[in-house]
Each structure stands twice: as structure tokens, then as C-alpha cells.
MDTraj code that builds the backbone (N, CA, C; nanometers):
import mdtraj as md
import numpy as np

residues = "UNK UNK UNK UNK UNK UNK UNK UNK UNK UNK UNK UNK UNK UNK UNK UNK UNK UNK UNK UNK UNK UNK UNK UNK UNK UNK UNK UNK UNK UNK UNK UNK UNK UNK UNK UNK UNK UNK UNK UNK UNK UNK UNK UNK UNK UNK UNK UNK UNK UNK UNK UNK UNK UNK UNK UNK UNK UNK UNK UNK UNK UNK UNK UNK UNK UNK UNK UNK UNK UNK UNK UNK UNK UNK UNK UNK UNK UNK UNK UNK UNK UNK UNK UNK UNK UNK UNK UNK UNK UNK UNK UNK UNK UNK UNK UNK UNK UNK UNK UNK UNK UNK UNK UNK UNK UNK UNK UNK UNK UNK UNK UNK UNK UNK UNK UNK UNK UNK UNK UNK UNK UNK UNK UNK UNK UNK UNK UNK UNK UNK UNK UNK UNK UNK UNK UNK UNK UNK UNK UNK UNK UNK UNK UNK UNK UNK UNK UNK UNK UNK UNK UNK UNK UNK UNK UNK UNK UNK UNK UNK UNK UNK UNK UNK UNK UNK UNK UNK UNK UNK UNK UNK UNK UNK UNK UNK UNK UNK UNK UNK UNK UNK UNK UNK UNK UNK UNK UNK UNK UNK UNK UNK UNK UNK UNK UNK UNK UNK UNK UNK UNK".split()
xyz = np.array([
    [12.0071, 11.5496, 11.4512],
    [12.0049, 11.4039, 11.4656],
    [11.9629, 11.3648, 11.6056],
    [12.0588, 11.4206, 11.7332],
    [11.9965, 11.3804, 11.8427],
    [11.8670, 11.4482, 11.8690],
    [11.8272, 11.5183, 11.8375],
    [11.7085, 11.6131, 11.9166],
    [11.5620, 11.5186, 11.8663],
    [11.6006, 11.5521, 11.6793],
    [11.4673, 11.5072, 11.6347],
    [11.4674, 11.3489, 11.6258],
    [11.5710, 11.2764, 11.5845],
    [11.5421, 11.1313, 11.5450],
    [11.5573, 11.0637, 11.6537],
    [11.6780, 11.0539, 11.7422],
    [11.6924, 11.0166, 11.8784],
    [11.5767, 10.9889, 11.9567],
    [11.5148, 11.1218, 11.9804],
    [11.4005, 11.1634, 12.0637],
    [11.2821, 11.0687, 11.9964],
    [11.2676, 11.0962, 11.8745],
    [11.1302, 11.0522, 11.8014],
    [11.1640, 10.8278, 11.8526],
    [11.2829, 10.8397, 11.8133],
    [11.2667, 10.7039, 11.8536],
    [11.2960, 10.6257, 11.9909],
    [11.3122, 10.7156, 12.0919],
    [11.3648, 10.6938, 12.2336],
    [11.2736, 10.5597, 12.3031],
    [11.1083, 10.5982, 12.3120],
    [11.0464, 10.5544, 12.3545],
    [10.9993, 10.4073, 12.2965],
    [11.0423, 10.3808, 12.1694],
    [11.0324, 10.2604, 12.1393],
    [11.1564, 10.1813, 12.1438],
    [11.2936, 10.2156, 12.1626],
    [11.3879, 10.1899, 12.2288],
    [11.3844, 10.1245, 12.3785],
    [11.2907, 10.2364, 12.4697],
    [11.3016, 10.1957, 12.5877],
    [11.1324, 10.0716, 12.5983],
    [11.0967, 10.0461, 12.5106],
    [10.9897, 9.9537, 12.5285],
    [11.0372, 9.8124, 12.4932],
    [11.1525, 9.8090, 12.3958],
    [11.2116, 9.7106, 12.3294],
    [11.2927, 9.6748, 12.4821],
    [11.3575, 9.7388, 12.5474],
    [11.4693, 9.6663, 12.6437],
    [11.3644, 9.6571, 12.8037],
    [11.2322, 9.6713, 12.7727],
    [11.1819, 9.7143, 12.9342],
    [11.1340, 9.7872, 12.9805],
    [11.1979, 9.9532, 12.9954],
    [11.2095, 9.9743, 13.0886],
    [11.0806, 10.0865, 13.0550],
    [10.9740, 10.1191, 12.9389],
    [10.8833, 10.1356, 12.9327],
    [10.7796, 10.1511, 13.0139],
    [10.7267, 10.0525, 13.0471],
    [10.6528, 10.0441, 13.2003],
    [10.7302, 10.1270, 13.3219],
    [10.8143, 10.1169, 13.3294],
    [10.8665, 10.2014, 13.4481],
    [10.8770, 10.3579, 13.4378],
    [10.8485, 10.3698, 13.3070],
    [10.8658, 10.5530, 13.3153],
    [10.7061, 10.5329, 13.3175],
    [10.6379, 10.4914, 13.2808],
    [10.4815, 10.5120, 13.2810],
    [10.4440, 10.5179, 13.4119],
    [10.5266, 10.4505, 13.4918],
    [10.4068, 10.4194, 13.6298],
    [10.5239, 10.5541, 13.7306],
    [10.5741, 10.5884, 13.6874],
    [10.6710, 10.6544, 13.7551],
    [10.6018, 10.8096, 13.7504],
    [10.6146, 10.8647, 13.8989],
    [10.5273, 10.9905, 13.8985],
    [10.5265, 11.1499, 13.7898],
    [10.6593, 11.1379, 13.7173],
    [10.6943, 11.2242, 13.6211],
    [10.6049, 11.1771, 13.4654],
    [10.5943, 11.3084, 13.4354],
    [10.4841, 11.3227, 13.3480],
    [10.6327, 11.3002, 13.2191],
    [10.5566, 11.1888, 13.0617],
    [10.6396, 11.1907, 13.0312],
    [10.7483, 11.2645, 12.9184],
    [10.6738, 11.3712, 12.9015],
    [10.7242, 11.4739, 12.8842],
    [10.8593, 11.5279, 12.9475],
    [10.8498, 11.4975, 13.0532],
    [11.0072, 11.5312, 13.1787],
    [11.1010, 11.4385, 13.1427],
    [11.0554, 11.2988, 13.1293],
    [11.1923, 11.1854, 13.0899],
    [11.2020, 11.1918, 12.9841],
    [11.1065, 11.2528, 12.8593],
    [11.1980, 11.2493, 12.7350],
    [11.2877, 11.3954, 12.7611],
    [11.2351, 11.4856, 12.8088],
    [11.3639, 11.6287, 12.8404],
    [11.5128, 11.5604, 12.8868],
    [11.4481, 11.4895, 13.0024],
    [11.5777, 11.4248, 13.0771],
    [11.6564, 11.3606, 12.9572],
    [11.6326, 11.2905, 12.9045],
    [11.7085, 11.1897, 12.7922],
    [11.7597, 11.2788, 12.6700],
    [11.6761, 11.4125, 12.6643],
    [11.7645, 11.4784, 12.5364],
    [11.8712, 11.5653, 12.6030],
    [11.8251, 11.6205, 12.7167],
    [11.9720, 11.6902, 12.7983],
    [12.0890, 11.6126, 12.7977],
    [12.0510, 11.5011, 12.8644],
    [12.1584, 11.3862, 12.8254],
    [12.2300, 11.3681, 12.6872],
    [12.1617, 11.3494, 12.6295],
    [12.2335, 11.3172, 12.4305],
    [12.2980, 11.4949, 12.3812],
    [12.2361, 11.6011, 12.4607],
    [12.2564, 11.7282, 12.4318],
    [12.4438, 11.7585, 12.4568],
    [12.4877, 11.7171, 12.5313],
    [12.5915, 11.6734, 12.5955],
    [12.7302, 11.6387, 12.5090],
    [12.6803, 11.5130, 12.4834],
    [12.7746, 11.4540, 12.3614],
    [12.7868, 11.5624, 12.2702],
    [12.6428, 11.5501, 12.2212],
    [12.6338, 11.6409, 12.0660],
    [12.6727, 11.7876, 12.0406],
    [12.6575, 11.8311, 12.1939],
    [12.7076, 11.9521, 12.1834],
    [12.8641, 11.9707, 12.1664],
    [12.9917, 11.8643, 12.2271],
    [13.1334, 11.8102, 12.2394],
    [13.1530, 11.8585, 12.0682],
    [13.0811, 11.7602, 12.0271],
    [13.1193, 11.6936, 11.8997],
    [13.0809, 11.7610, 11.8241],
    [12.9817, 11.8863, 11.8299],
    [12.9375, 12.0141, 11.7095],
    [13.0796, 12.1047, 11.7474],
    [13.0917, 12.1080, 11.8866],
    [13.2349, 12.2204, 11.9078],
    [13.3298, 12.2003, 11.8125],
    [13.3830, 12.0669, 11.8286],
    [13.5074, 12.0400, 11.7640],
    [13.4944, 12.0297, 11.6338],
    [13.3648, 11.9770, 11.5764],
    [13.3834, 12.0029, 11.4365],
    [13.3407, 12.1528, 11.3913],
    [13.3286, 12.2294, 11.4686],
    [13.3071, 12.3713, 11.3841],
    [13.4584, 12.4183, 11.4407],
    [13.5255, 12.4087, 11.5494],
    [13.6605, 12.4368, 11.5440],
    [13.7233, 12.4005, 11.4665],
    [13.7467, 12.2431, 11.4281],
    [13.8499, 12.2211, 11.3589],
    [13.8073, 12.2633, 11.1789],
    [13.6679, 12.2623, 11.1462],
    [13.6431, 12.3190, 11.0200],
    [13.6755, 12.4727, 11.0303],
    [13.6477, 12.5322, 11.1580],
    [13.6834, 12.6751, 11.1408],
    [13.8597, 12.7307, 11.0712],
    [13.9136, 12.6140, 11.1482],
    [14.0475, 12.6072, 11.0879],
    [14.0727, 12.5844, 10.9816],
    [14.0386, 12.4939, 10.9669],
    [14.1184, 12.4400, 10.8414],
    [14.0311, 12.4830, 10.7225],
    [13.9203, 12.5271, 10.7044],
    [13.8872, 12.6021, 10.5942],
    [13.8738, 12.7618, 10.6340],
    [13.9432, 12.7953, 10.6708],
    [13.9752, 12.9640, 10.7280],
    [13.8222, 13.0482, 10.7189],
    [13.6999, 12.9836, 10.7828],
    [13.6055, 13.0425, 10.7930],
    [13.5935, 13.1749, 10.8566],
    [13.5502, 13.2563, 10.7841],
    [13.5393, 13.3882, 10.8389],
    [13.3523, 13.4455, 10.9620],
    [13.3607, 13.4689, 11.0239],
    [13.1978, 13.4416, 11.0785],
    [13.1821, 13.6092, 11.1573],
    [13.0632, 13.6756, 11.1452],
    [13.0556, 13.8232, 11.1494],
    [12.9022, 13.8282, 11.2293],
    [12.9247, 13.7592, 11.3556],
    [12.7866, 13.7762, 11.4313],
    [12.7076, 13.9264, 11.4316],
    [12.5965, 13.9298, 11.3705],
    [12.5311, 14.0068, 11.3603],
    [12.4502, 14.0769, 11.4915],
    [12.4687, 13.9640, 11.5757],
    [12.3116, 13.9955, 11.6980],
    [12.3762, 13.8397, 11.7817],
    [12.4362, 13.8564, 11.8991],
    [12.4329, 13.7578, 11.9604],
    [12.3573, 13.7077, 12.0383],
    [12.2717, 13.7922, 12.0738],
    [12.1293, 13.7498, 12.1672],
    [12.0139, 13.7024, 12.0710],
    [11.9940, 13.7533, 11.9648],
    [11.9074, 13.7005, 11.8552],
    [11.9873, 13.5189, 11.8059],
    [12.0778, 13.5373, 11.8335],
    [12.1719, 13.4338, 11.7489],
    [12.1283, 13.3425, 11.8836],
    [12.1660, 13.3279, 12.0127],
    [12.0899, 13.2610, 12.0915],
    [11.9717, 13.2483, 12.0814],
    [11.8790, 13.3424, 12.1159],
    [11.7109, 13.2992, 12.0636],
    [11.6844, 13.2248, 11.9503],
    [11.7578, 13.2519, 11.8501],
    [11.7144, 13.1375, 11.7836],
    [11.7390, 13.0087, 11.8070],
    [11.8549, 12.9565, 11.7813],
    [11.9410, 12.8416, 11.8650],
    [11.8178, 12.7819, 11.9854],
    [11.8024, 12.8509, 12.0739],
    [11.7306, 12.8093, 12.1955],
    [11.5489, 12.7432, 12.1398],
    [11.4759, 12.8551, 12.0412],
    [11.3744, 12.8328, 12.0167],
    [11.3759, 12.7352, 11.9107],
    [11.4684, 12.7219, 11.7715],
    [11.4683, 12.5792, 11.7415],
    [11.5107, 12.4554, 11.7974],
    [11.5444, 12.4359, 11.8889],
    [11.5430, 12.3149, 11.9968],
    [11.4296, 12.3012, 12.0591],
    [11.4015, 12.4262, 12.0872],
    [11.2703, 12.3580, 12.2111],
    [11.1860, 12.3313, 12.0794],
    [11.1335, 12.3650, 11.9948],
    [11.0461, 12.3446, 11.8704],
    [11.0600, 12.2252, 11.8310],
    [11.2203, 12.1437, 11.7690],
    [11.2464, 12.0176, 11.7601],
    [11.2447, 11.9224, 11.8590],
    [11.2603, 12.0235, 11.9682],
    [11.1985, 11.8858, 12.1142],
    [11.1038, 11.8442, 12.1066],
    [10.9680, 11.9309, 12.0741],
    [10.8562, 11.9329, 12.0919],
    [10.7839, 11.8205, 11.9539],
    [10.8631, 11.8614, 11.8849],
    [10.8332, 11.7742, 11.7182],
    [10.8987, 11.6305, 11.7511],
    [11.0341, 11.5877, 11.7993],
    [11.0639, 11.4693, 11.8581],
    [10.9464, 11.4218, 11.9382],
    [10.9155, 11.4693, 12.0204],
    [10.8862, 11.3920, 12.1385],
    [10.6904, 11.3900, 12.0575],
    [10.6303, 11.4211, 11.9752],
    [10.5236, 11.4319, 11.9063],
    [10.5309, 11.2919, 11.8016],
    [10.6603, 11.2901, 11.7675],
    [10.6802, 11.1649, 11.6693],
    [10.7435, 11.0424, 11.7753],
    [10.7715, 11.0648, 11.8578],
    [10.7821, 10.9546, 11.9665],
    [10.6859, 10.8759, 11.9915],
    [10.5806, 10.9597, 12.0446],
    [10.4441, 10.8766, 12.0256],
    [10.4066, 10.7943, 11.8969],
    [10.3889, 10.8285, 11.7647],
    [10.3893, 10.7791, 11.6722],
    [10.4304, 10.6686, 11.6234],
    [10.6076, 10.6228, 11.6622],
    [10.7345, 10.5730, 11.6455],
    [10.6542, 10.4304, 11.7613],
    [10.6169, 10.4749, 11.8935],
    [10.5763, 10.3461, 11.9895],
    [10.4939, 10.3042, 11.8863],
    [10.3447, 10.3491, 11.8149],
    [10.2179, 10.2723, 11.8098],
    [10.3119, 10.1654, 11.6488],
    [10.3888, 10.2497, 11.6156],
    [10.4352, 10.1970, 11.4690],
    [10.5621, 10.0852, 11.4737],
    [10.5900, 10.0607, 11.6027],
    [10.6892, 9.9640, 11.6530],
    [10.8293, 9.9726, 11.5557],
    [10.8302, 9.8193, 11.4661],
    [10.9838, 9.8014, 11.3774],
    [10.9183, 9.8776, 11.2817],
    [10.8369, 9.9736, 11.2053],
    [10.8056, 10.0197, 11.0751],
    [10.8771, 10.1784, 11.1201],
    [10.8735, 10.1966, 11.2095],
    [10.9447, 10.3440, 11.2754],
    [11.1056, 10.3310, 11.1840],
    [11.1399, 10.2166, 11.2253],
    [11.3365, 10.2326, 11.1722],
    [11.2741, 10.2781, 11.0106],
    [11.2125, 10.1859, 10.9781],
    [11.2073, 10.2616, 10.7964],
    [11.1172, 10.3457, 10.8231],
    [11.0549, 10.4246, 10.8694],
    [11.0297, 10.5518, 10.8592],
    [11.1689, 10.6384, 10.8505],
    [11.2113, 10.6308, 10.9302],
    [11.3196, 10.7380, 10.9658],
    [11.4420, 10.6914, 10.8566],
    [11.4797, 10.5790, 10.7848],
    [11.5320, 10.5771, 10.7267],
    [11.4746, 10.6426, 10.5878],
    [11.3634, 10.6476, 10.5537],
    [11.3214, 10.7100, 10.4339],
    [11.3107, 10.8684, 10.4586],
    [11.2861, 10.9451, 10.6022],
    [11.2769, 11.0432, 10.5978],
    [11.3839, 11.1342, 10.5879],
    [11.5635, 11.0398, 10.6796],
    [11.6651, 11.1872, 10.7151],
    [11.6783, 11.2007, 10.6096],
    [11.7150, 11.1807, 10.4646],
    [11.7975, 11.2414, 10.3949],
    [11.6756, 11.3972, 10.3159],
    [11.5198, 11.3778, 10.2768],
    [11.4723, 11.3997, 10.2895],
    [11.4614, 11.5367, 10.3495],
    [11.4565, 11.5716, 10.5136],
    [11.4913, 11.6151, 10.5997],
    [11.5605, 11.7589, 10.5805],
    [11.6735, 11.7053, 10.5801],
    [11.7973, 11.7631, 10.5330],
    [11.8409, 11.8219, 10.4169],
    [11.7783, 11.7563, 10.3195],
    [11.7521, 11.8139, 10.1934],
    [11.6855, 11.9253, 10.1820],
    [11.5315, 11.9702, 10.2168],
    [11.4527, 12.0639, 10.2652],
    [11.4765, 12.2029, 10.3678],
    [11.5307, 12.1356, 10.4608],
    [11.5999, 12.1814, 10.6129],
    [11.6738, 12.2886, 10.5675],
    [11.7641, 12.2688, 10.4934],
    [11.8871, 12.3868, 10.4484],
    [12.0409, 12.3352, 10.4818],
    [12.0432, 12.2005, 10.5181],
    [12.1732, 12.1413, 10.5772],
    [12.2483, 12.1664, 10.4355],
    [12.2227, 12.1297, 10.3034],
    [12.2818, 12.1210, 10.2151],
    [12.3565, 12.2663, 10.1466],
    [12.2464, 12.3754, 10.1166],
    [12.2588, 12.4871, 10.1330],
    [12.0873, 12.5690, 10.1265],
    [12.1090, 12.7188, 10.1886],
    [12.0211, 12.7684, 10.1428],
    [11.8364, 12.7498, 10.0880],
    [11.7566, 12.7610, 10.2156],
    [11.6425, 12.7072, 10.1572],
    [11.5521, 12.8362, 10.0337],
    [11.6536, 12.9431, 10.0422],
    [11.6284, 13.0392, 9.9176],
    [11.6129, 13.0132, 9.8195],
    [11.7237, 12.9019, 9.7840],
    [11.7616, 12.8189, 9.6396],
    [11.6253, 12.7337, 9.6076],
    [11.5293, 12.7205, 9.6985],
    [11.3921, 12.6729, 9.6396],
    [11.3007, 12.7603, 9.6102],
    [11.1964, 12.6864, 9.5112],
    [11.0903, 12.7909, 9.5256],
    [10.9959, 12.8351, 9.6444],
    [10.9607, 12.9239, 9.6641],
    [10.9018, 13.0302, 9.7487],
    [10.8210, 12.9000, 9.8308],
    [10.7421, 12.8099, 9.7487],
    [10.6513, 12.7488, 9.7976],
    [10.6716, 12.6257, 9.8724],
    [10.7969, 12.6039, 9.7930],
    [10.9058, 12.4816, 9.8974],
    [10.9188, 12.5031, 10.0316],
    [10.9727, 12.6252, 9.9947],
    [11.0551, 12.6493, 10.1097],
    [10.9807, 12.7037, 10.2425],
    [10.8334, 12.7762, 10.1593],
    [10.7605, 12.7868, 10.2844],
    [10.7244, 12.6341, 10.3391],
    [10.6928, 12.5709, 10.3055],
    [10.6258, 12.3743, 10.3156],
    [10.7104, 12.3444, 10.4340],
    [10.8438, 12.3653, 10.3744],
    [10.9959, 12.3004, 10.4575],
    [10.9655, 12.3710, 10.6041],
    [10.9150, 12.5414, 10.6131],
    [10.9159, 12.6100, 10.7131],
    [10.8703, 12.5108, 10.8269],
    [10.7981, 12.4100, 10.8332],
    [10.6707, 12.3061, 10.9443],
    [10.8067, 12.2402, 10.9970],
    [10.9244, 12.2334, 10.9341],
    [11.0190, 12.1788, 11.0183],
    [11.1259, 12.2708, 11.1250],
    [11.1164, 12.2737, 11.1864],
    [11.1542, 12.4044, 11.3171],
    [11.2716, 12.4183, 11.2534],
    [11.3846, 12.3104, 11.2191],
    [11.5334, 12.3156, 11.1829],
    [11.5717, 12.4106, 11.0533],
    [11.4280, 12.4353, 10.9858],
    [11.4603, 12.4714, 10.7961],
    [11.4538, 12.6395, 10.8653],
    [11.4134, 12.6832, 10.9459],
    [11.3514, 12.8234, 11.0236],
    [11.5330, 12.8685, 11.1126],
    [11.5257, 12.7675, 11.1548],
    [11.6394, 12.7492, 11.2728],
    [11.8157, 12.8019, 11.1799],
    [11.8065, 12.7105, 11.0939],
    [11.9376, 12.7020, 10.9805],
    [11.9481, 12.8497, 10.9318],
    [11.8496, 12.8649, 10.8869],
    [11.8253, 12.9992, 10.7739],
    [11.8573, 13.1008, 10.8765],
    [11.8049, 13.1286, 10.9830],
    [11.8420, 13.2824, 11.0914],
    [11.9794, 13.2439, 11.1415],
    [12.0218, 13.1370, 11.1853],
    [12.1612, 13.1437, 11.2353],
    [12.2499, 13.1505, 11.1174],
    [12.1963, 13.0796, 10.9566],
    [12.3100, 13.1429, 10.8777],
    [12.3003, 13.2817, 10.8840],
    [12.1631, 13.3547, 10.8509],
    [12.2063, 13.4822, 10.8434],
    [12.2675, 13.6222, 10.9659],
    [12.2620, 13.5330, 11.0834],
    [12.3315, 13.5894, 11.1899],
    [12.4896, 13.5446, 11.1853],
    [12.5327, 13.4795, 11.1057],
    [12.6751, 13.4214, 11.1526],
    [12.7538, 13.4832, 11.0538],
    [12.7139, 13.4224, 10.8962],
    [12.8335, 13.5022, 10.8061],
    [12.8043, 13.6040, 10.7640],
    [12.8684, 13.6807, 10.7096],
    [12.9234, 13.7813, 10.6614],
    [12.8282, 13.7581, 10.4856],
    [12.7991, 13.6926, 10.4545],
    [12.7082, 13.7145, 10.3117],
    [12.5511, 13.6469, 10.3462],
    [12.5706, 13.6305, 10.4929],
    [12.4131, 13.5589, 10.5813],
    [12.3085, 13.6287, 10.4973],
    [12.3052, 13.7366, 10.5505],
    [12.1280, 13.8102, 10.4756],
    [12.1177, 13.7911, 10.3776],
    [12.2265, 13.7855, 10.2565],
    [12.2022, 13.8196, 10.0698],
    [12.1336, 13.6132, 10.0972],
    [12.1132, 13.5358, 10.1814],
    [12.0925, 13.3574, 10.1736],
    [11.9768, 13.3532, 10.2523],
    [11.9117, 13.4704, 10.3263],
    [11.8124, 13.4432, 10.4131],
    [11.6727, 13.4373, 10.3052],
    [11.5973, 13.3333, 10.3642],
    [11.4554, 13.3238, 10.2943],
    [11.3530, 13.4626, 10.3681],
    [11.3508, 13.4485, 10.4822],
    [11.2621, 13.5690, 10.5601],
    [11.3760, 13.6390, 10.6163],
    [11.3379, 13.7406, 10.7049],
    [11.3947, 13.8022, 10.8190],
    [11.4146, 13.7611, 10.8993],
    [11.4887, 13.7971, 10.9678],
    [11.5559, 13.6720, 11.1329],
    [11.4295, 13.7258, 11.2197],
    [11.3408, 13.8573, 11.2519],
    [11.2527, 13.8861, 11.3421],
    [11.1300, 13.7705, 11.2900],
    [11.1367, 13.7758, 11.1689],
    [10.9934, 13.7034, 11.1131],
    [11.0301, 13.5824, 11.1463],
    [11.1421, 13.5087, 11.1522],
    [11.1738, 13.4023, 11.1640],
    [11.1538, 13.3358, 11.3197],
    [11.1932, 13.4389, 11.4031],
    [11.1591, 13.3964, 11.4952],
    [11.0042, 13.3884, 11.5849],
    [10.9701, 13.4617, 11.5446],
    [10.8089, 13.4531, 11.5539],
    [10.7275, 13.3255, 11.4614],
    [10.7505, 13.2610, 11.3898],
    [10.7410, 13.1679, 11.3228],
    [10.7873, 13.0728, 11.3980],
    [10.9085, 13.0589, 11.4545],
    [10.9712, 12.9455, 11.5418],
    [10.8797, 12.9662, 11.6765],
    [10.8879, 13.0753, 11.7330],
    [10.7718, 13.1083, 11.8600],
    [10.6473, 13.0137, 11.8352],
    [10.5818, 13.0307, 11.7298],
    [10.4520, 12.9243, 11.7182],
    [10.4713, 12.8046, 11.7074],
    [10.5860, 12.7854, 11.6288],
    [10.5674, 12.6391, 11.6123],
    [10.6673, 12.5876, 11.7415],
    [10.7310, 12.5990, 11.8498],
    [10.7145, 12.5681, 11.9745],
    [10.5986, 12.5591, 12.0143],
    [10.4970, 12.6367, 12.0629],
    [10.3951, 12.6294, 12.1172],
    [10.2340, 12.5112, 12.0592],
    [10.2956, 12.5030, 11.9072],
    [10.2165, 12.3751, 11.8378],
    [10.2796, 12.2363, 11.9004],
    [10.3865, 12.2567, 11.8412],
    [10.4702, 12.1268, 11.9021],
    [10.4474, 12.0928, 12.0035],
    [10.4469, 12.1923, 12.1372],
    [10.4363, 12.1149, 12.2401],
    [10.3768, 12.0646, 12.3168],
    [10.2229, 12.1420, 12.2579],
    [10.1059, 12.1339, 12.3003],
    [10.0745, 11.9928, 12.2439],
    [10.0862, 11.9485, 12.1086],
    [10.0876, 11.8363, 12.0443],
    [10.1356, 11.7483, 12.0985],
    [10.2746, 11.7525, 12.1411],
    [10.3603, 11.6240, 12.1935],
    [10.2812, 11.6001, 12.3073],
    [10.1866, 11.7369, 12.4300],
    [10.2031, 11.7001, 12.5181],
    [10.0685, 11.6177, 12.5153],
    [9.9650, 11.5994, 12.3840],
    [9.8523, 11.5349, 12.4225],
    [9.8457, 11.4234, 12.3647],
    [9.9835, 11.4332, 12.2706],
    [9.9654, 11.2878, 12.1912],
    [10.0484, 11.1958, 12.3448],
    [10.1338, 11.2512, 12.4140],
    [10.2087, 11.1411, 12.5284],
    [10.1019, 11.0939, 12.6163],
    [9.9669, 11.2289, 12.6508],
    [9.8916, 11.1463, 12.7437],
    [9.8317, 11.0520, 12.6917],
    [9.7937, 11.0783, 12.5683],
    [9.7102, 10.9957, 12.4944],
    [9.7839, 10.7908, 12.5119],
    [9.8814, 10.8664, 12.4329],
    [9.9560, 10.7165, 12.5357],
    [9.9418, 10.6765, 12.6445],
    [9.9953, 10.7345, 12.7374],
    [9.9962, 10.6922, 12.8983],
    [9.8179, 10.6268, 12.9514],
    [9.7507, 10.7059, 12.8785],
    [9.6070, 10.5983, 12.8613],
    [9.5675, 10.5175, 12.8342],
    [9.6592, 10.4899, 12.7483],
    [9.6188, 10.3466, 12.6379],
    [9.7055, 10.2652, 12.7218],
    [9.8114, 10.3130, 12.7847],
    [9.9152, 10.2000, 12.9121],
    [9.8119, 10.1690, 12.9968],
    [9.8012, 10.3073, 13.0596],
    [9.6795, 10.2392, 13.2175],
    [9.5505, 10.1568, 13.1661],
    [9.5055, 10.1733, 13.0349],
    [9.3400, 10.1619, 13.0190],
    [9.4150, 9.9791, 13.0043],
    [9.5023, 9.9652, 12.9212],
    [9.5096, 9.8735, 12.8449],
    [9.5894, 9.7648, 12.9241],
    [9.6885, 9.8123, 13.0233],
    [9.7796, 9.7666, 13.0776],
    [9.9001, 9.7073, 12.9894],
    [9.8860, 9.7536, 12.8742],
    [10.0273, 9.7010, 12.7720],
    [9.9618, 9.8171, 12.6566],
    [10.0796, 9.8182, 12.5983],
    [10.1137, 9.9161, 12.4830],
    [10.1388, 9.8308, 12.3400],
    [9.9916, 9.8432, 12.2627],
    [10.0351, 9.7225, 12.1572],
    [10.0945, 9.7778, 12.0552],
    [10.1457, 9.6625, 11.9361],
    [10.2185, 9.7020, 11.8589],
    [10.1555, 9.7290, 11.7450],
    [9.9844, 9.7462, 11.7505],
    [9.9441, 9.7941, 11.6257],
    [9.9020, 9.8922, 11.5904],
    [9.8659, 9.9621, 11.4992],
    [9.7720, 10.0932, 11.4554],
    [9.6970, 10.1478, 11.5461],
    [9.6716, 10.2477, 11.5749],
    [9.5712, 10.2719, 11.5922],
    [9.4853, 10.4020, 11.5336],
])
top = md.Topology()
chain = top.add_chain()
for i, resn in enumerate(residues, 1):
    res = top.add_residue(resn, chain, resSeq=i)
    for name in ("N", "CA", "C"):
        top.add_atom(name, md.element.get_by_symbol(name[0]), res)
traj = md.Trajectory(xyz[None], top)
């Protein structure tokens, strides 16, 4: 929620109250202030994932059998930077698309999540689904940390956690290359234009 939707809609947030123009003319490329702003939200969200996997750890007597804790980090680490990179790619998008962004994103989370593996298992689809779903860093991300965490992880994994992460490896490096030309692409249309309109382009 914070990484991808947050992020994707940050920048039309900060155009609605102002302060838009000021990250533009400001010497940081903006790539750096959307980092800055998800470290920030990273914070909270991280509080509030603790306690609810503590207190679910409790009270449904979850059993968890880390397989690879350095793999179990690499992944963790490389689906974030991947969903950073996919946020901050739909950020751009979210500015040119102004108020049609909120119903975007309202038609997409559940969607999302559905695909992703939040619900269960992106195994439980067909082969061809679930590869489709793969373009979302989180459906890649879900699947290796389930199968690094429990104890029946592998018999639920769609790929291998090595394949998986090499898969997440690229699509970081798409993402961010993407985010980083769709933001200049913006920051051009600021200087060329001196305002950031609210239509298509």
C-alpha cells in the first residue's frame, strides 16, 4: 500500500497543496524526493507490519521455518526497490491524469492483490496467470518470502526462490530506468511549459 499506491499518487498530492513547483526547481533530481517520502511512509508501515505479524503470530500460533535468511532479505530488499521503481513510474502517470488517478487506483487495489498472492498462492492460478501477475514485483516478492518462511513454503511456490530473484533483479532495473525517464520527461514539460497541465498527453 505505502510503497506502490502512496508513491504512485504522492506527486499529484503534492501538486494539489503546492508544493510541486518547489521540488521541481529544487536541485535534487526527482527521483531522490520521491525515495525521501517513501523512507518516510517506510517507517510507519514498517511499526504497523511488526505488530500485526506479532500479534497474529500469537494468537494464531504460527509456526515459521526460515529457510535462507539472507535470501529471505534479498528478496524483501529487491521487491521494494522494484515497487519503488513501479510507484514512482505510475507517479508520473497519476500527475498527467490528475482526479481520474483516485479511480484508477480505486479500480486497480483489489485487482492487485487478487493476482499478487495477498489472498493465497499465485500457484492456485493457471501457469499463464500467474506468469502475467509476475510484471508486478509484489506477485514475485510474496511467492519467495512465502516459500522462505513456512514450513509447507516450497510445496506453494510458483518458481524457485533463485529464479525468482533474478526475475525481481530485472524488473528493478526496468522499473527504474522507466521511472527514471518518465520523471525527466516531466520535469520538462515543468521547465518547457512552466506549469504542469491537467491533461493527456
Amino acid at each position: 500500500m505505502n510503497v506502490l499506491w502512496s508513491m504512485s499518487s504522492q506527486l499529484y498530492w503534492e501538486k494539489e497543496q503546492g508544493n510541486l513547483a518547489l521540488f521541481i526547481m529544487s536541485p535534487n533530481s526527482m527521483m531522490a524526493v520521491l525515495l525521501g517520502m517513501a523512507l518516510g511512509g517506510m517507517v510507519a508501515t514498517t511499526l504497523r507490519a511488526l505488530v500485526i505479524m506479532l500479534l497474529g503470530s500469537l494468537l494464531f500460533h504460527v509456526q515459521y521455518a526460515v529457510a535462507s535468511f539472507w535470501q529471505l532479505v534479498v528478496v524483501f530488499l529487491l521487491a521494494m526497490t522494484a515497487l519503488y521503481g513501479m510507484g514512482m513510474m505510475a507517479a508520473s502517470f497519476y500527475l498527467l491524469l490528475s482526479r481520474e488517478a483516485w479511480h484508477i487506483s480505486s479500480l486497480a487495489t483489489e485487482p492487485v492483490y487478487l493476482v499478487s498472492g495477498f489472498y493465497f498462492p499465485i500457484k492456485s492460478f493457471n501457469f499463464w496467470v500467474a506468469a502475467a501477475a509476475s510484471i508486478i514485483p509484489l506477485t514475485l516478492g510474496l511467492d519467495a518470502m512465502r516459500q522462505l518462511v513456512f514450513p509447507s513454503g516450497p510445496s506453494l511456490g510458483f518458481l524457485s526462490v533463485p529464479v525468482e530473484i533474478g526475475i525481481l533483479l530485472v524488473l528493478c532495473g526496468l522499473f527504474l530506468a522507466g521511472a527514471r525517464y518518465m520523471l525527466a520527461h516531466m520535469e520538462k514539460l515543468a521547465i518547457r511549459e512552466g506549469r504542469l497541465t491537467e491533461s493527456r498527453r
